[in-house]
C-alpha positions as CSV (number, residue, x, y, z in Angstrom):
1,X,0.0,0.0,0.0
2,X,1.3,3.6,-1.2
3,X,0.7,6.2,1.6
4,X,0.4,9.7,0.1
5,X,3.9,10.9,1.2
6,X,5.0,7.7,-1.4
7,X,3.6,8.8,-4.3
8,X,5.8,9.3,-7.2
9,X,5.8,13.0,-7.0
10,X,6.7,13.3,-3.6
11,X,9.8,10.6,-4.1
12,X,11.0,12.7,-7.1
13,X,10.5,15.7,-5.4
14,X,13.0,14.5,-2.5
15,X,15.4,13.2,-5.0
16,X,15.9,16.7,-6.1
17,X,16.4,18.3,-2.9
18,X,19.1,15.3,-2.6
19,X,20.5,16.2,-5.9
20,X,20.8,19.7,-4.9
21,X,24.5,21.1,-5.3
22,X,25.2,22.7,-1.4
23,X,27.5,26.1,-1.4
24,X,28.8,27.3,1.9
25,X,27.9,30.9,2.6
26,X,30.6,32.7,4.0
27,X,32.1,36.1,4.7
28,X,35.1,35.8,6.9
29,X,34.7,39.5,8.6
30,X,37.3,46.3,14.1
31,X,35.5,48.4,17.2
32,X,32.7,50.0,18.0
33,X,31.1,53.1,19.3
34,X,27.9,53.1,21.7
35,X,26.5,50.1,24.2
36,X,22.4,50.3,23.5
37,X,20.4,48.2,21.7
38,X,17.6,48.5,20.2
39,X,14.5,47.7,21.7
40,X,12.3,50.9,20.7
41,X,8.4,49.0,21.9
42,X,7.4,45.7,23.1
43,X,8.5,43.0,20.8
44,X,7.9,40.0,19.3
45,X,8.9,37.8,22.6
46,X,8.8,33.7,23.3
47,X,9.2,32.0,26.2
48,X,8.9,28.2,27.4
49,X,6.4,27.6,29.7
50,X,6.8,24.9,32.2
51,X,4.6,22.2,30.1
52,X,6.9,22.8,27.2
53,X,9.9,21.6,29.7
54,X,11.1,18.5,31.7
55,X,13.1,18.5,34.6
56,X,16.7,17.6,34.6
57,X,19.4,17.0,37.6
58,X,20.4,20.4,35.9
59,X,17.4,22.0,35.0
60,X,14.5,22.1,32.5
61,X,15.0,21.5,29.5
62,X,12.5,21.7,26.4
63,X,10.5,19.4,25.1
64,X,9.5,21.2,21.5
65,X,10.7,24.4,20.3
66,X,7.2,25.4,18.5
67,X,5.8,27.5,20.8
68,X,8.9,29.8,20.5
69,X,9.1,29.7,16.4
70,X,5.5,30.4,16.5
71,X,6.0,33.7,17.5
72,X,9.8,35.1,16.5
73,X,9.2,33.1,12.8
74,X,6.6,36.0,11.6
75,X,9.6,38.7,12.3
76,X,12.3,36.7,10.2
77,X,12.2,37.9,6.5
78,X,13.8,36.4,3.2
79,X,16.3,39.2,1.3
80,X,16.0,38.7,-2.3
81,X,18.6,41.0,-3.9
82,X,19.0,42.5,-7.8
83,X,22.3,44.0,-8.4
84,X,23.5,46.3,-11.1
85,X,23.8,44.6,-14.3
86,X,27.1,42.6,-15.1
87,X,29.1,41.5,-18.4
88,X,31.6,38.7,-18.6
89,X,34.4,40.0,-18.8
90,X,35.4,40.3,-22.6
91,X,37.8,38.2,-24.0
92,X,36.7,35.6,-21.5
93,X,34.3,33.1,-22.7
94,X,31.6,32.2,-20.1
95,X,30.9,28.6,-20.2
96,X,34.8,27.6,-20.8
97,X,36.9,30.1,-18.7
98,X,39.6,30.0,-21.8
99,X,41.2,33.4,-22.1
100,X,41.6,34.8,-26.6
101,X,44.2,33.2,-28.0
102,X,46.5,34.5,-30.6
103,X,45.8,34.9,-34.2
104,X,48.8,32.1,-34.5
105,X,47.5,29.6,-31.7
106,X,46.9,26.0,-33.2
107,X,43.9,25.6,-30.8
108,X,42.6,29.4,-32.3
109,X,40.6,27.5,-35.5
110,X,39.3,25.2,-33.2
111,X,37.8,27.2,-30.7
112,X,36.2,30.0,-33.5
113,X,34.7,26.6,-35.2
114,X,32.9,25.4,-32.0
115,X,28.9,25.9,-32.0
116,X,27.5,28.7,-30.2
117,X,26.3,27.5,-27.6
118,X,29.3,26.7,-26.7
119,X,31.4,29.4,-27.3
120,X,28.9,31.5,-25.6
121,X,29.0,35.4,-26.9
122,X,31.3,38.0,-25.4
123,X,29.0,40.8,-26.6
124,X,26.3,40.0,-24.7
125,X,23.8,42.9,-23.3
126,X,24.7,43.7,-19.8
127,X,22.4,41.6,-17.1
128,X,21.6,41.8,-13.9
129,X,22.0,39.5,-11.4
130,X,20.5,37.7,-8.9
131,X,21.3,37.0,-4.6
132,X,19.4,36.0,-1.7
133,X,20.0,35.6,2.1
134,X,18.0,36.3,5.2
135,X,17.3,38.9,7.6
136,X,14.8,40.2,10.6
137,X,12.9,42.9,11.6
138,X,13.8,44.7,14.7
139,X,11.8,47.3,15.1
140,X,7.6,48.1,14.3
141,X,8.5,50.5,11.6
142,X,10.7,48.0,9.6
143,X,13.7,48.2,10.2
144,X,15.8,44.6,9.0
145,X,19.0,43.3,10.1
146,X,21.0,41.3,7.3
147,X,24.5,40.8,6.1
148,X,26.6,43.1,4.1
149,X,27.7,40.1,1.9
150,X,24.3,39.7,1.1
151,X,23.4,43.3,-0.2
152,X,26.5,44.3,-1.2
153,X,26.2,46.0,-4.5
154,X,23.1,45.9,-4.1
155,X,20.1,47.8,-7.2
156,X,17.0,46.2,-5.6
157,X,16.0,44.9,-2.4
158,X,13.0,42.7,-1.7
159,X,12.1,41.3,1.6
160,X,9.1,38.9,2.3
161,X,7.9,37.7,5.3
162,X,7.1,33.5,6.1
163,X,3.0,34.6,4.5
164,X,5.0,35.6,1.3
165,X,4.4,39.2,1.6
166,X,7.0,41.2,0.1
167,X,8.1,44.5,0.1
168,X,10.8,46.9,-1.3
169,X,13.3,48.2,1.0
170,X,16.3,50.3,1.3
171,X,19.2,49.8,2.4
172,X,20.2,52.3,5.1
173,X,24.0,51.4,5.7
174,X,26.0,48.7,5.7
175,X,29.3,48.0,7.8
176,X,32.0,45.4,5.7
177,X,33.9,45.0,8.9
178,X,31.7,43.1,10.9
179,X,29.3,42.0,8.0
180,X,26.3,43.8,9.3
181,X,23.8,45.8,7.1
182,X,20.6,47.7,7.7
183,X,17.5,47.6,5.7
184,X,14.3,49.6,5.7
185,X,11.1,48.2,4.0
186,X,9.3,50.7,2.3
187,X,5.5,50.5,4.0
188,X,3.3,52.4,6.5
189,X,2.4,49.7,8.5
190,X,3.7,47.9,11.8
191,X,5.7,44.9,11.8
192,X,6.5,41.8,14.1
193,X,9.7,42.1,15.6
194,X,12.1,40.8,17.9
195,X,14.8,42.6,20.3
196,X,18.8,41.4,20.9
197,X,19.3,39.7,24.2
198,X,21.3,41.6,26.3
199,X,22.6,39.2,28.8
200,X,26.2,36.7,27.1
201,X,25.7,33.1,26.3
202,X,26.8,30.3,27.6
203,X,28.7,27.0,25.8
204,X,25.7,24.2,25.7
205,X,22.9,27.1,25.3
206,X,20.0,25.9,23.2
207,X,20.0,28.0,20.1
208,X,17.1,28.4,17.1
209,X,18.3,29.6,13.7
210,X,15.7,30.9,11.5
211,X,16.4,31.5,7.9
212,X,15.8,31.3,4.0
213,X,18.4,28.1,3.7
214,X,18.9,27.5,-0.6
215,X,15.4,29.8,-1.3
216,X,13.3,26.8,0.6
217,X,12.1,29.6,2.8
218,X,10.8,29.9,6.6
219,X,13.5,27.0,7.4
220,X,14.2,26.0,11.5
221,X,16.9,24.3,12.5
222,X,18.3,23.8,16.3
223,X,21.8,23.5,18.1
224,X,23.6,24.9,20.6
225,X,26.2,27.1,21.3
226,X,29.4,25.0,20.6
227,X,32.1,27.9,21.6
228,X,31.7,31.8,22.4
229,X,35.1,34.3,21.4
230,X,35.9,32.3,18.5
231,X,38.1,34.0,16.0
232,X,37.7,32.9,11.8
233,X,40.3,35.0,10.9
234,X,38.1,38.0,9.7
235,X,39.7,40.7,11.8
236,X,39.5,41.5,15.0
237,X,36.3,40.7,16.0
238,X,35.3,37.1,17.6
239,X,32.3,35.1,17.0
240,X,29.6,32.9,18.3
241,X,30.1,29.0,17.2
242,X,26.8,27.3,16.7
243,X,26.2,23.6,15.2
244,X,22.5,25.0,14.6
245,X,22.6,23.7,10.6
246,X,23.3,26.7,8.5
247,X,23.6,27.1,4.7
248,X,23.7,29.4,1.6
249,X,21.0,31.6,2.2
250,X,21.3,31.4,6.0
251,X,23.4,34.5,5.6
252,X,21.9,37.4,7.6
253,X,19.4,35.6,9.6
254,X,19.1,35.5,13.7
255,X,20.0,33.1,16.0
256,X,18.0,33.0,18.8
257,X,18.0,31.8,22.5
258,X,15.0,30.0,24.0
259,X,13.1,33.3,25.2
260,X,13.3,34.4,21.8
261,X,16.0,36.9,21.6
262,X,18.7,37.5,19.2
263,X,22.0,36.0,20.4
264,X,23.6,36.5,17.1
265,X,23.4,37.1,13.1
266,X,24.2,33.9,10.9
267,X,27.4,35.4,9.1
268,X,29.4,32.2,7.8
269,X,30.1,28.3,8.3
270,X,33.3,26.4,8.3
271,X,32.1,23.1,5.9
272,X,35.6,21.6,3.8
273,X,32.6,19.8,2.0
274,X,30.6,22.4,0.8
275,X,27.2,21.6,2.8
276,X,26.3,22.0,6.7
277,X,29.1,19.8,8.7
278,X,27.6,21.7,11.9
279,X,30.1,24.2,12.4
280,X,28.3,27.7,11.9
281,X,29.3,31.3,13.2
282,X,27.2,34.2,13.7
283,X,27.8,37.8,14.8
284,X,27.0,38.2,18.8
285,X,23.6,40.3,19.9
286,X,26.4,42.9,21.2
287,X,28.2,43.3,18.5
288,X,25.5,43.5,16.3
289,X,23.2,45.9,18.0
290,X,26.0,48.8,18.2
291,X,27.0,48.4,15.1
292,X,23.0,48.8,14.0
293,X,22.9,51.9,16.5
294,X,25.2,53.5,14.6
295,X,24.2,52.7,11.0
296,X,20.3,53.5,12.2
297,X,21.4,57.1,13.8
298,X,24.3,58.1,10.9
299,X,24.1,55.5,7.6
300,X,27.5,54.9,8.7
301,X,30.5,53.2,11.5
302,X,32.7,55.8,12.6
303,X,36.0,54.2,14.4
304,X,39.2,55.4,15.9
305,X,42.1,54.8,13.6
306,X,45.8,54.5,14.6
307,X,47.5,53.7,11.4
308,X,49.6,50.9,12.3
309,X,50.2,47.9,10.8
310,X,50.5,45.5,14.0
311,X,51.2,42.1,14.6
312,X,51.0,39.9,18.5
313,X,53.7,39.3,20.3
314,X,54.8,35.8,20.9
315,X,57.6,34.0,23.7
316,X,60.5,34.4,20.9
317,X,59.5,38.0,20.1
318,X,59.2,39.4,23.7
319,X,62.2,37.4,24.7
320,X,63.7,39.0,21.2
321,X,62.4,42.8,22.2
322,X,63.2,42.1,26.3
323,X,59.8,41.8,27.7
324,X,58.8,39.9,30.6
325,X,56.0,38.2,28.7
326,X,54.4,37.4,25.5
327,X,51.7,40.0,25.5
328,X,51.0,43.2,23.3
329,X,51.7,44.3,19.6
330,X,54.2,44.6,17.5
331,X,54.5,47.5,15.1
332,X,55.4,46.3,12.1
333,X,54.8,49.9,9.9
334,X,53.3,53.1,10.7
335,X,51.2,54.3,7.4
336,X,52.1,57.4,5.7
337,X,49.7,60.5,7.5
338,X,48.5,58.7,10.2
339,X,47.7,59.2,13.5
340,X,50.9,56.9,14.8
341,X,53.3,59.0,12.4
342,X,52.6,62.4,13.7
343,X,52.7,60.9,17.3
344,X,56.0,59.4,17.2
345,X,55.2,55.9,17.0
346,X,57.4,53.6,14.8
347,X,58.1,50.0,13.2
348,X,59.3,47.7,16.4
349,X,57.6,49.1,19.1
350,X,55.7,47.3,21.0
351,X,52.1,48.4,22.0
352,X,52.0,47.1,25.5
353,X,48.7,49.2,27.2
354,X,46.5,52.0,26.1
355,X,44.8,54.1,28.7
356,X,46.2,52.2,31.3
357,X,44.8,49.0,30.0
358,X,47.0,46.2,29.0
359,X,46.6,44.7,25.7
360,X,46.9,40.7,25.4
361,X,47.4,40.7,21.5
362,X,47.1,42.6,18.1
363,X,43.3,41.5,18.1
364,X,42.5,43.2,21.8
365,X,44.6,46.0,20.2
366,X,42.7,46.8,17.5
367,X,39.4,46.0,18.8
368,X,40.5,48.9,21.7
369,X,41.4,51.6,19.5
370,X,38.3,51.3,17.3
371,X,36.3,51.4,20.3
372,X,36.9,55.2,20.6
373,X,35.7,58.0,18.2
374,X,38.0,59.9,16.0
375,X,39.8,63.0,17.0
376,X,40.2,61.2,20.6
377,X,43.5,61.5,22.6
378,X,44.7,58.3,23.7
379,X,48.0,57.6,25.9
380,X,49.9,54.6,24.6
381,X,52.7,52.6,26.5
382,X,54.9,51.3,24.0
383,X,58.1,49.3,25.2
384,X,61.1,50.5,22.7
385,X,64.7,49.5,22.9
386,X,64.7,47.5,26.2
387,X,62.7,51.1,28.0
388,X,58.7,51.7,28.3
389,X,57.0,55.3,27.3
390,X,54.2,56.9,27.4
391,X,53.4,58.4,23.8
392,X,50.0,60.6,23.3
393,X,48.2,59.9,19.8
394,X,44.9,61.5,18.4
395,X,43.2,58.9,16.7
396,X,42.4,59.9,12.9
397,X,38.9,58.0,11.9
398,X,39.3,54.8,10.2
399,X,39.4,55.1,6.4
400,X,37.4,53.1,3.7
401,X,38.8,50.3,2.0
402,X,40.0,52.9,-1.0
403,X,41.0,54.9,1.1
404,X,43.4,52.7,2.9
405,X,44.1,51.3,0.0
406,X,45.7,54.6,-1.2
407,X,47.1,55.2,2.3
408,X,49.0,51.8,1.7
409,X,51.1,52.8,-1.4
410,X,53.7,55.1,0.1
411,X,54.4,53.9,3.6
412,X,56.3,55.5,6.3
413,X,58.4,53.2,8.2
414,X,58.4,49.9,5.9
415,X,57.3,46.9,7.5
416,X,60.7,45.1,6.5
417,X,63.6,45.2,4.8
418,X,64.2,41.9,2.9
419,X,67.7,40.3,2.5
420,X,66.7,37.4,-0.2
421,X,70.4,36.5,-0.3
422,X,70.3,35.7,3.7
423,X,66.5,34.3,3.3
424,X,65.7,36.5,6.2
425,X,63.5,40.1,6.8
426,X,64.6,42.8,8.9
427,X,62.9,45.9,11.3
428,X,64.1,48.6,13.0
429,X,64.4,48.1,16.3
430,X,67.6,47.8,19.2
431,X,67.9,44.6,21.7
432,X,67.1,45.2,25.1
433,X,70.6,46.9,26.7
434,X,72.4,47.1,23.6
435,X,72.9,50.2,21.5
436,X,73.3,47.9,18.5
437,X,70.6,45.7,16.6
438,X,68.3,45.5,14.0
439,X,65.4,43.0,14.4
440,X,65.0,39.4,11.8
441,X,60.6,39.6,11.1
442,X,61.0,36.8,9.2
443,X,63.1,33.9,8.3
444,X,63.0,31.8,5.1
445,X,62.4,28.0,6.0
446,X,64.3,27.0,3.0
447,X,67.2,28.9,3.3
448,X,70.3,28.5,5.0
449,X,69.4,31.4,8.0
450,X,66.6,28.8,9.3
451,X,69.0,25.6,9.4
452,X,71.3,27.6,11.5
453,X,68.8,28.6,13.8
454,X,67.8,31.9,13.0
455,X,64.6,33.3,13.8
456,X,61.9,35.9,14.3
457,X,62.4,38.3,17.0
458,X,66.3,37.4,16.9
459,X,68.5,40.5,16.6
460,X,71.6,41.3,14.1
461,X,74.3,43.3,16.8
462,X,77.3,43.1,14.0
463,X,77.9,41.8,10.2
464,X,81.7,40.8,9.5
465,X,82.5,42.7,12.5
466,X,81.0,45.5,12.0
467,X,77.8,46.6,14.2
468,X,74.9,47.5,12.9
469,X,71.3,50.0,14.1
470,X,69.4,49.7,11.0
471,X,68.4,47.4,8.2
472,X,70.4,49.2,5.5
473,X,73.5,48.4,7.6
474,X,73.1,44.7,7.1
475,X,72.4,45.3,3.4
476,X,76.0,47.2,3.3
477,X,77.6,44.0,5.3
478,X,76.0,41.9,2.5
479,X,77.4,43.8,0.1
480,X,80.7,44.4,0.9
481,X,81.1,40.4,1.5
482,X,79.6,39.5,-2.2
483,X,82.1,42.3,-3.7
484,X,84.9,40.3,-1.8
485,X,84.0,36.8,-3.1
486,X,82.8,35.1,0.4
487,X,80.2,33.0,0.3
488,X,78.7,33.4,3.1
489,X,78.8,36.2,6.1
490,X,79.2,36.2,9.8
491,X,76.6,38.1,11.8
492,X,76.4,38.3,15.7
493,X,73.2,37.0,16.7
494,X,71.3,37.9,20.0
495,X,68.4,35.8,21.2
496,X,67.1,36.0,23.9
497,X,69.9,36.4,26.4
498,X,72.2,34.5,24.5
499,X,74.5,36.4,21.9
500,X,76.7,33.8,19.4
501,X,78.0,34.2,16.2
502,X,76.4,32.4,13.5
503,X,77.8,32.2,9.5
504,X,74.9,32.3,7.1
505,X,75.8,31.1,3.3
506,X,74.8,33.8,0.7
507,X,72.4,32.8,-1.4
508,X,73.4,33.1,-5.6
509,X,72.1,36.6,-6.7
């Protein structure tokens, strides 16, 4: 006997959502200004009551999770996006990826002589194309939280609701840093919404997240929180690690804990397959809800820039530089006009507190100094040349990507000074109680400096002899011993507290 859910439709209709190709969506995404979130009228709130639990040696625990999608689910939207109207690039050919070939090529004839639809046309009329993600509302008026990733570039924004209402909508600012836009829909009316939570969560939390998953629409899935502080690599700031499934159109949507409340904002998954492998990060409620505060109130995130390029300190570097302890930043280069320049502030000092605070690593850094607005005076302790120092810097206010960009191109202080014929890079900077030194910032693992031992953080005192207090004075010692015939040149070497001399062979020029 066939039930209904056997029919032949119904099994063809699951092998297609089997066949289905999975792509990850990810953006892997510094500081913020303000602490309130917004919360403007009563929201859109769930809660478990005690019939929808069962007691456990450590507490209740739920039994079904439908009384709480019930009521967030009407304020999480699907974000269809239209961009501006793209071209393959010419010369290219669409389907194939081959690039034009000469007029001479003996695979030219064959490629012009393939059929059309094949070849595909590389004066095609401009076309637009197409995104989606997820997103939610936040406020009665319609305001929507989604990703950057997912309007970026964005010429039309639709968002419809779980009843398949849609509506246009605006995007009011967007913030690449932290992956974080803000939409408006366009309509007089009052939405269901739902607030941030404003207390942390906890490793084991039950977590909901709500979303548009491959366009299927309205989609739950449930977890819990598998690790809080977790840094992906995208800058400074660290993220929430669910195993809630999340997928390509996921992007944008919340995460919420069992009273309903945002935790976080679905921003990217680790999967080495492709598909869902449980390992999901979203953007925490905090995080988030400045970041909106600021794009709601201005279109825009203002930060506090320093203009350094900064890396952390590890046991090698501080025992390199003379510090106690692995802990603060390592300038590696001060960019051209910025804040660190006109304060004094160079490549090899090490950031070690600001305000008073100590800083733990180039990440805490970075997150610190964005935290303040532009045009604020900061006191910085850097440790330089075995001494520490109080130096006074105005922050500038962090510049767009562009902007950097251009910022970029003529640096002041350069981050290193390569010697390709030692296999080894070189910084400014003196070892603790010596006059003498320049620092090694990195050593080639093929080349001859890294079999005998030398490393970062490791300091030059002399070349053949003679010492040395900056970069170019090594690149003299090289010199002068490749214009004498040796093959190879003897540097005194201080690591640590230990000072040797070590003979590195010159690599062929």
């Amino acid at each position: 006997m066939q039930t209904s859910s056997d029919t032949p439709e119904a099994q063809n209709g699951r092998r297609r959502v089997r066949r289905g190709h999975v792509i990850a969506s990810a953006v892997l995404g510094a500081g913020l200004l303000g602490t309130a979130l917004l919360a403007p009228s009563t929201p859109t709130l769930a809660q478990l009551k005690p019939s929808d639990t069962v007691q456990t040696p450590f507490g209740r625990a739920p039994i079904t999770f439908a009384d709480i999608v019930d009521r967030v689910k009407p304020a999480v939207v699907s974000v269809q996006v239209t961009s501006g109207a793209k071209v393959a690039q010419k010369g290219r050919n669409p389907r194939n990826s081959f690039p034009d070939l000469p007029e001479d090529h003996p695979f030219n004839e064959f490629f012009k002589n393939l059929p059309k639809e094949f070849r595909g046309n590389p004066n095609q009329a401009p076309r637009p194309t197409q995104a989606q993600g997820s997103g939610f509302v936040i406020s009665s008026d319609g305001f929507v939280v989604t990703n950057n990733h997912v309007v970026d570039g964005a010429a039309k924004v639709q968002v419809s609701f779980d009843e398949q209402n849609k509506f246009e909508a605006d995007v009011v600012g967007a913030d690449p840093r932290t992956d974080i836009a803000l939409l408006k829909i366009k309509a007089s009316k009052s939405f269901p919404f739902v607030k941030f939570a404003d207390k942390p969560v906890r490793v084991g939390d039950w977590v909901i997240a709500v979303g548009n998953p491959f366009g299927l629409g309205g989609t739950v899935t449930a977890g819990i929180v598998s690790a809080g502080s977790r840094d992906i690599g995208s800058g400074p700031y660290d993220f929430i690690q669910i195993d809630a499934a999340v997928n390509r159109g996921n992007s944008g949507g919340p995460t919420f804990n069992l009273d309903g409340e945002v935790i976080g904002v679905n921003t990217a998954i680790y999967s080495p397959s492709g598909g869902n492998v449980g390992i999901a990060f979203a953007v925490p409620a905090k995080t988030a809800g400045e970041i909106i505060n600021q794009l709601r109130s201005s279109g825009s995130v203002s930060r506090g820039w320093l203009g350094v390029k900064i890396e952390s300190i590890d046991d090698d570097k501080a025992a390199g530089l003379g510090l106690g302890e692995a802990r603060g930043a390592l300038v590696n280069e001060a960019t051209a006009g910025g804040p660190a320049v006109a304060a004094g502030l160079k490549a090899g000092d090490a950031i070690v507190a600001v305000n008073g605070e100590k800083i733990r690593d180039s990440r805490e850094l970075a997150r610190k100094i964005a935290e303040f607005a532009p045009n604020t005076k900061v006191n910085v302790e850097v440790f330089r040349y075995g001494k520490t120092q109080d130096i006074s810097v105005t922050l500038g206010s962090f510049p767009g990507a562009k902007e950097l960009a251009k910022l970029e191109e003529e640096p002041v202080n350069p981050a290193s000074t390569e010697l390709s014929q030692l296999g080894i890079s070189l910084v400014s900077g003196k070892a603790a109680g010596s006059d003498d030194g320049v620092m090694i910032s990195d050593v080639d693992s093929a080349s001859d400096a890294a079999t005998k031992g030398l490393k970062n953080g490791d300091f030059i005192l002399e070349i053949q002899g003679v010492p040395v207090g900056k970069p170019a004075d090594v690149e003299v010692g090289v010199k002068k011993a490749k214009d004498a015939g040796r093959k190879a040149v003897l540097l005194r070497i201080k690591s640590g507290e230990t000072v040797r001399f070590v003979a590195v062979q010159l690599k062929p020029a």
